[in-house]
Every structure is written in C-alpha cells, then in structure tokens.
N, C-alpha and C positions, 0 to 999 in steps of 0.2 A: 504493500500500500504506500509506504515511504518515498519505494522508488516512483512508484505514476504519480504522486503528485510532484515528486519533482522535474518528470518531467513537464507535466502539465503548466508548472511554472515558467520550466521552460520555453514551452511552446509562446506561452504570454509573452516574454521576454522579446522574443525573436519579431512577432507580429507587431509589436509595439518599436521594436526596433527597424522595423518595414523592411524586410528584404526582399529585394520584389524578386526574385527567383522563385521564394517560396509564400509568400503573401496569399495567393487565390487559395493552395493549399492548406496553408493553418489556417486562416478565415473558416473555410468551410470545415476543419476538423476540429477548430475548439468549439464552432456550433452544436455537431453531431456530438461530441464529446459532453458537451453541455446536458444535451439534450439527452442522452443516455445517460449517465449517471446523476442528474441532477433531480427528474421527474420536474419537471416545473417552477400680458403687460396690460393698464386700461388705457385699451384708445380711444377717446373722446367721439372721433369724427366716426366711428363705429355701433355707439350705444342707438340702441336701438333698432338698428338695420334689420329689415325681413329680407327674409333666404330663402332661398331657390334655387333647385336643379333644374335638369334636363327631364323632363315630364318624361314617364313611360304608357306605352298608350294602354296598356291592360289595366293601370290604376286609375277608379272612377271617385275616388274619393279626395279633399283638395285639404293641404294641411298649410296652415298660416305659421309660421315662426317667426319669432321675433331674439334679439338678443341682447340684455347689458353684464356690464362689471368686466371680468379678466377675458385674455386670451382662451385663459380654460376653458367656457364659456361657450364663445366661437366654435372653439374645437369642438365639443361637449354638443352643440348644436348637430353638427355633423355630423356624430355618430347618431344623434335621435335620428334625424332627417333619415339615415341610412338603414337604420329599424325598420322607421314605419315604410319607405318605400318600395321594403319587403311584404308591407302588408295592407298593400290597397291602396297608400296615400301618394299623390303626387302633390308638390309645393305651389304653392298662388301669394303673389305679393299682393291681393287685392281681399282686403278681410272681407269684406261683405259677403262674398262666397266661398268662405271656409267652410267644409263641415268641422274642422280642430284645430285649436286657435292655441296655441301652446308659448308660452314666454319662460325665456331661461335667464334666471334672475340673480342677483347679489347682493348681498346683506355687511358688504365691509364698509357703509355708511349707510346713515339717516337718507339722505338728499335719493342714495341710489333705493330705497326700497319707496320714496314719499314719488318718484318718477314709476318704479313698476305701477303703485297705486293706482295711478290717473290713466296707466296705461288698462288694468284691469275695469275700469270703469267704462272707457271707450269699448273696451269689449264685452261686458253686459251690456250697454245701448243698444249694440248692434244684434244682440242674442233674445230681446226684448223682440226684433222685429222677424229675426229667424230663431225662431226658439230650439230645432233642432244641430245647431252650433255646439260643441261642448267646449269648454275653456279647461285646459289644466295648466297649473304654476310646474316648473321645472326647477333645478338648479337647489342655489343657499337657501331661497328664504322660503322655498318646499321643506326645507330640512327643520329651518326654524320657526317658523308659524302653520305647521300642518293641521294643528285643528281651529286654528284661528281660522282660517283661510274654509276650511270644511265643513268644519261643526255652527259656532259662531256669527260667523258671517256669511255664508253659502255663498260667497260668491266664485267659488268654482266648480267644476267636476269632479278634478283629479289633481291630485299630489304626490309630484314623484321625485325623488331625492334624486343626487348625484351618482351611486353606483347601484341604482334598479332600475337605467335604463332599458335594459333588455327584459323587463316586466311590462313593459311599456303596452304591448298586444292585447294581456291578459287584462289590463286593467282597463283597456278601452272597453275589452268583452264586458264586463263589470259595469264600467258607464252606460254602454247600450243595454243592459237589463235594466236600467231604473238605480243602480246604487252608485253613492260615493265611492271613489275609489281610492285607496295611498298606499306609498310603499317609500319608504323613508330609511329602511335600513341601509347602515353605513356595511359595508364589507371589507371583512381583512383581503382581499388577494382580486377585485373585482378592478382589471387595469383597462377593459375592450382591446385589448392587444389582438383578440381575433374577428374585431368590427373592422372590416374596409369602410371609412368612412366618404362620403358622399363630398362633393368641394359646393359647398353653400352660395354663392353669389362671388364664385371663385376669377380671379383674373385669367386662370390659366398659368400664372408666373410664379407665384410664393403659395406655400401653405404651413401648417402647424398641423406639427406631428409631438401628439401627447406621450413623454416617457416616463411620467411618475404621475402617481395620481397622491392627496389628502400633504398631510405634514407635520410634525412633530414637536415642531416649536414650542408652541405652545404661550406665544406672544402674548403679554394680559389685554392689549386690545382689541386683537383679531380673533375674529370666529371663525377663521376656514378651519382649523379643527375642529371644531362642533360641528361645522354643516358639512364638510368634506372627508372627516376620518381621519386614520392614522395612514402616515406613509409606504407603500409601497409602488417596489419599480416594475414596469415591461419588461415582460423578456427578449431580451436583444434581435433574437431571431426576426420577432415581428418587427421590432422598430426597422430594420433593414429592409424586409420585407414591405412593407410601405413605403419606404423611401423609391424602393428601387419600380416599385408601382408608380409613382410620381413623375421619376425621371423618364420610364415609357411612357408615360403622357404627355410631356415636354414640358414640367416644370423647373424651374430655375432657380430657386431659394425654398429653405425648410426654414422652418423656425423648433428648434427641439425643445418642446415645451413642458414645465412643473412648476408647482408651488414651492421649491426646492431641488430647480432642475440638476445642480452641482451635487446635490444631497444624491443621485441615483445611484442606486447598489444593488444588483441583480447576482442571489445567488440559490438559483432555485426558485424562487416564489415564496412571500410571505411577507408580512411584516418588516420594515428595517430593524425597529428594535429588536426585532427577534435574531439578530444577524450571530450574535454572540454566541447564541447556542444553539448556531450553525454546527454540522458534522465538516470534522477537519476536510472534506473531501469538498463538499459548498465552498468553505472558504478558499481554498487554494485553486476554486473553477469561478470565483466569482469576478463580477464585472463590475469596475464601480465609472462613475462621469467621465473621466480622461480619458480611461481604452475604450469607452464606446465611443466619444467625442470623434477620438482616431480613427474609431474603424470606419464609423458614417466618411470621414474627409477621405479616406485613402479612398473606400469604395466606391466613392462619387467625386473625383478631383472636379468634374464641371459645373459639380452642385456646390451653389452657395450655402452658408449652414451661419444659421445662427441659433442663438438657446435662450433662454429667459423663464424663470426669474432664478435669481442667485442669491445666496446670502454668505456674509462675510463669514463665519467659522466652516464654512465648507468649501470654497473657493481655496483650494489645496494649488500651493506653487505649478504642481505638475499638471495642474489643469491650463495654467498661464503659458509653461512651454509648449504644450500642442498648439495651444492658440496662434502661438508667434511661429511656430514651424511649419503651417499648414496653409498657404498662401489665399484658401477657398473655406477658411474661417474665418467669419465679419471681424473685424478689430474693435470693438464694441463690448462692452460689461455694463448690464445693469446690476447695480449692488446697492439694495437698499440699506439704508444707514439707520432713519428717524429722526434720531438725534442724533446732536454734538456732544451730551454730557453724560457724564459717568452717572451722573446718581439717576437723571431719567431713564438712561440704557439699563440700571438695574432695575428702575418701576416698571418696565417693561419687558425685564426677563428676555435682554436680548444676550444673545451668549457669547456676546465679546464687549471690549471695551473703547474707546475714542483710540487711546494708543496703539491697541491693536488693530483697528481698522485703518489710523494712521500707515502704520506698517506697512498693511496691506495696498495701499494706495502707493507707497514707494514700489515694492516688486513689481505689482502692474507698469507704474511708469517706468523701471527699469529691464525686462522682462518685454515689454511690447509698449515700444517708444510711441510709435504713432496709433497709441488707440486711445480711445472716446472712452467715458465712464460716466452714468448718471444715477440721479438717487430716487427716493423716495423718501418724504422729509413728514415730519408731522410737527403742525403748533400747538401750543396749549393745552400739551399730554398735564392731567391731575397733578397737583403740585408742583405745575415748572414757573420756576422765579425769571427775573430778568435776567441773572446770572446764569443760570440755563441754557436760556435764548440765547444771550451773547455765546456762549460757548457752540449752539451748533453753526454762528454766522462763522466764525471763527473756523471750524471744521470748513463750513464751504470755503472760505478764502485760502485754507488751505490744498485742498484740491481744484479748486475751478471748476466743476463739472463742464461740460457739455450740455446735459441737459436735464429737466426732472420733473417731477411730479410729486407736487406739495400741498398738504391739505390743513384743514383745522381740525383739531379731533374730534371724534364726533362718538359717544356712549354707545358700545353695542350689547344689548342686555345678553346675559347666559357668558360674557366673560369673566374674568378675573378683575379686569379691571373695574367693569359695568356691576359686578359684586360687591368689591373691596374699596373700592377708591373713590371718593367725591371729585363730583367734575366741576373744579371750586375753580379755574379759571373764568375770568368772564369774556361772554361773545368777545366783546369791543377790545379786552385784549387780546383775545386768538384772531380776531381779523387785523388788527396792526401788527403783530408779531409776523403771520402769514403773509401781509404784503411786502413786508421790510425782506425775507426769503425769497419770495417772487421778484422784487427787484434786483437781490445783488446776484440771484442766479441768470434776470436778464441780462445784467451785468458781464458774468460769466461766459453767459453762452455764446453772447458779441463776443468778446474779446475771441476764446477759443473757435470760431464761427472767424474770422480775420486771419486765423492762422495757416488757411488751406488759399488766400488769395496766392495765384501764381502755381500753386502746387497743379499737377493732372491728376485725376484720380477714377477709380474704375467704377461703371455707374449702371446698376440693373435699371432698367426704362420698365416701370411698372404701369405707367399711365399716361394719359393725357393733365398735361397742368391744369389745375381749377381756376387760374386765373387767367390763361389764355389759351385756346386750342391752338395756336402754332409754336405750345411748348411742349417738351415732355415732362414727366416726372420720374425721379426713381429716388432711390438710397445710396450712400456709397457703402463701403466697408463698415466705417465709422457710426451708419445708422443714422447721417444728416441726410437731408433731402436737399437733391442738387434739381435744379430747373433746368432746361438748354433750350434752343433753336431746336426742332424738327428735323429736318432737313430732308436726308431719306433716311434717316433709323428705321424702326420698329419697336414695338412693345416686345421684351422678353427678349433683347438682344444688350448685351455688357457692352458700353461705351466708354471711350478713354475722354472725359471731360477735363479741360483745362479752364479752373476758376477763377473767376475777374472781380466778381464783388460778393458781396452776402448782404445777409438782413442776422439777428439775434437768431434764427430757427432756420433761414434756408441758403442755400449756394447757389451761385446764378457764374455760368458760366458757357464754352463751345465745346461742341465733340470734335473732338481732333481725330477720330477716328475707333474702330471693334477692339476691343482687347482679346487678350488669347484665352480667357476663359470660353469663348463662342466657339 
C-alpha cells in the first residue's frame, strides 16, 4: 500500500510538473485511478435578468426564470432551467405566458430580498388574471423563509432550496395535485457535477462552471451557511468534462466558480471537514484548487479560465504560481477583505488578520506583477468606531485595489451576528463611512485604471459597447473592461488592444490586431 501511494504521489508530481511527453497519459490515469479507488461574484447589470434557451419543440409547457445575488445563482439557474427542460418546460422571457414562474433568490442583504418582494408581487398580479400560473421561490431565501413564504403568506406554490434541485419534477407533480410543495434540505455530497447545465441567455463566449458548492466559514454576518450548507467539492472528472463540452461549442472563457472556490479539495466525495478522516489512500489521491486550476489551463491552453470567489486563508502561495505560469489564467484575484481592523476581523470571525492579509497582498504583487486584485469591503459592521474605519481606509491605500464592491451592513436574522450583536451603528454613519470607501476606491481605480495607458493588452470581444454600436466590448486579463473601434473583429475573437485613455472603470483604446490565443 506504501509503495502505490507513493507512486500515486508521484504521478501528481510529474502532471503538475507538465511533461508533455506524458501529460495526456497521467491526466487520464490519475482520473481512472481516482475513480477506482476513491468510489466518489454580484453583478449588478445582471440582477434580475430572465433566461432563456433554445426552445425544444416536444416541450409545451413555458417556464419564466428570473435571477438575483451571486454568480452561484446564474449558475444555479442553469442547472434548474436544464431539469425542467427534461420535463416538459421550455423558457419564455414574457411572464404573462408562463405556466412556472420561478425566481432564484438571495438573502446576503435586506435591499436584495425587499427587491425579490416586489418582484413576487408582480407575479401574483399576473397569477390573479391567469390563475393556472404556479410561482415557486428558489435559491437562499427558499432556505430561509420556507414557511413564511408557504404557510403564512401563501404567496407561492413551491419552495425549493439550493441542493433539491433535482426534486424539482416531483414537486411540480405535488403542485398540480392541489398541494404546497418544499424541499429545503441542505445535503452533505449534492454538487450537480452530473447536470449538463443549459447556457441561460448565454453569449456563446464565457460561462460559469460550478466547483464547490455551501462553505465553512462561518462568517457572523453571512448566511450562505444556513441557506447553502456545508462545503463540499466536484469531482474533477466532471468539472473537465464540462469544460471540455464548452470548448466543443466554441466557448472562450470559464469562470470556475464557489463560495470558497481556492477552499476546493476533492478526495473522494464528502464533506471538506470530513477531509481528516480521510483513508491514507483519499488523501494521497486527493485534489485540492492549484492541481485542478492546472489541469483545467494545461487541458485547454485556448480556454480562458478564470475563478471566483477567494478568500485570504486559503489563497495558498502555490495557487499564485500557477496563476503567473499559465499565460491563459486571467491575472485577476478577487479577495475579499471586509475590513481593515483586527478587532472587526475578529467580530466577524474572519480567519486571518490585517497583517496577514497584508502579506498576502505582497506575494500577489511579487508573484504576479501585472495582476488586478479587488475586494469586498463592509461599513458599519456592530461596534466599528472611527478608528476602525480609518484603519480599513488605510488597508485600501495600502493596496490600491483595482476594483470592489462595498456595502453598509445590513442584519441578517439566523446569524451570529443578527443573534449576538446590536447593530448600534447608525444609518447616517454607515452611509458616510461607505461613501468616504466608494470615493478613495474611485480614487484607486483611476489611478491603477492610468497604468495600462500605452500598455497592448489581450482583449476577449464579449459584446457590442452599451454606449455605442460601433464599439466592442470585452475584458482583458486583469478583469477591466476595455472599449475599441469595431472595425472587422468579431464577438468571441482575442484582440491585441493598444490603450490610449480610460475613465475610473473602463479602457478605451485600438486593436492593433488577433493574438495567439485564437
């Protein structure tokens, strides 16, 4: 037994060390290997969007989605959408003629569930004039108001958690008889890793591909532990497996997506915290974020890859060398922070410190020179003084991010915090505190937004510009949005842009021509 797991070590070693002589070979034998011995971000301009496929014409039944909160979400849509269009339903952006009106919802603020509300009321109006409509909540705030939402208020049909999607059939059957329906259980090992998901109101160009589902943290102000479970990963096989589905479609960018995507450890199936009493044999076959990171880049050098979300105690050195070795990994880390200060970071039970995420912010910068890093910041967390505040402005001036996403804080009941802690800030201070952040990260983002004038840089054309049809739009590496001329590009084609000006958020600049990722 001693000797296979050393060599199985070995084999890692070698894969990760990329020989390409034998690369195709260990790739496919530490899967089989696996496989035998193992047994098994919020984007604003998105909230809300209804999703849609390619209609099939055997389904006569029309299902309405709609979407807010994370990326997860998006994704999460997909795999419903990919459910039900096994079972009768095909998608309609036009609610009036839904017969299933489904919204996938989140509960990591007030503001996002006080928006699903008004969203749920527009859809009894319309269930008022076609009463055979059913409505069911998806997502967090199914996990967290199921009987508010059922019993209470009956304004829905059905309540369905984050891992009972594939219940989803059963409990329509349940709706068409006359009863309420729910299923809210969280499951230890439920990743849809063998859902081919469906591409929602997809460009054709990018998509998000889910590798860890729930999380562990256990943050005092976040609830995606309550409404999403505990962490565990995909097993590898599949995430490749999707990707490499993707690339025979002719997509161009993944996004590998978790609530703890660096957190990923596949060994076998189960629980992460169950990792430890793993059999010596799991652990010396297991997979953790860096070797997968690698094997998605080596086996797709023309697919772009990018991952999100991150958090600082698991953002391990050797995930920073892949990044900077692999020319078709974005240059790009989101890493949320919250705060600047030590004593907040412990009201919030985050599991590092200012100085240690300091740290962490030199290896990135030294480690991979030219890449982007932005946060996620929170005002007015329970007992934060002025001294507090100054201390996370101070953090930002110490890094400069690129870019971020900063909020007030906002009580979410069934936490730690929403339990323990008076939210003894007031408004009027959390919105000065919060604008004074929103300014010196505009600050920021100018400055670092200034540093690509002159530079070329390599640019996926995802769109047409929102502000002029004779521009394009994409991203570069960095995860900024670069503008350009038209000219004869195309959508889904890499461009070598040469930058002339910017604004605080965007790059405006010429294609000087395709790069060699095409």
């Amino acid at each position: 037994m001693d000797q296979f797991i050393s060599f199985i070590k070995r084999l890692k070693t070698l894969l990760i060390l990329n020989l390409t002589s034998c690369h195709i070979y260990l790739n496919s034998l530490i899967f089989a290997l696996l496989k035998y011995r193992m047994e098994k971000i919020i984007e604003e301009s998105k909230q809300g969007e209804s999703l849609v496929l390619e209609n099939k014409p055997e389904n006569t039944k029309k299902l309405f989605i709609e979407s807010y909160g994370c990326a997860m979400n998006f994704s999460d849509s997909e795999i419903v959408a990919s459910i039900l269009s096994g079972n009768g339903y095909n998608t309609t952006q036009i609610l009036e003629e839904a017969d299933l009106v489904l919204v996938n919802t989140c509960s990591i603020r007030d503001k996002a569930e006080q928006t699903i509300r008004k969203r749920l009321e527009k859809y009894n109006a319309v269930k008022r004039i076609n009463p055979k409509m059913k409505v069911g909540v998806l997502g967090c705030m199914a996990e967290r108001l199921k009987s508010q939402f059922l019993e209470e208020e009956k304004i829905v049909d059905l309540v369905v958690g984050p891992d009972a999607y594939k219940d989803l059939p059963n409990l329509l059957q349940e709706v068409e008889e006359g009863r309420d329906a729910i299923n809210v259980i969280l499951s230890k090992d439920e990743t849809y890793g063998d859902i081919s998901p469906v591409r929602l109101m997809s460009n054709g160009i990018t998509a998000l591909v889910s590798i860890t589902r729930g999380c562990d943290n256990m943050c005092t102000f976040c609830v995606v532990p309550f409404t999403r479970g505990r962490e565990r990963s995909r097993e590898p096989q599949s995430i490749i497996k999707e990707i490499k589905d993707l690339w025979d479609k002719g997509f161009k960018e993944i996004t590998l997506l978790g609530q703890n995507v660096d957190s990923y450890l596949w060994y076998g199936g189960g629980l992460k915290k169950d990792f430890e009493n793993a059999t010596e044999m799991q652990k010396a076959t297991a997979v953790d974020f860096d070797q997968l990171l690698e094997m998605v880049a080596i086996d797709f050098p023309k697919m772009r890859i990018r991952f999100s979300t991150s958090n600082p105690q698991d953002m391990h050195e050797s995930i920073l060398h892949v990044i900077a070795k692999h020319p078709n990994i974005c240059k790009h880390i989101h890493l949320p922070v919250q705060s600047g200060s030590n004593r907040i970071l412990a009201a919030m039970n985050r599991l590092h410190t200012r100085e240690e995420y300091m740290t962490l912010i030199d290896k990135i910068r030294a480690i991979i020179p030219n890449g982007s890093i932005s946060q996620d910041m929170i005002s007015g967390f329970p007992t934060e003084t002025e001294e507090d505040h100054q201390d996370t402005l101070s953090l930002m001036e110490y890094v400069k991010y690129n870019f971020g996403y900063m909020y007030s804080y906002s009580e979410r009941p069934g936490t730690l915090a929403g339990r323990k802690m008076e939210d003894d800030v007031t408004e009027e201070t959390k919105a000065r505190r919060l604008q004074e952040i929103v300014d010196l990260q505009q600050k920021h983002a100018w400055l670092r937004a200034k540093e690509f004038i002159g530079q070329t840089v390599e640019v996926l054309i995802e769109k047409v510009s929102k502000k002029s049809t004779e521009e394009f739009s994409g991203r570069n590496s960095q995860s900024i949005t670069v503008v350009f001329p038209k000219e004869d590009y195309k959508i889904g084609a890499f461009v070598l842009v040469k930058i002339e000006s910017c604004t605080s958020g965007t790059l405006k600049g010429t294609a000087v021509g395709l790069s060699e990722m095409n």
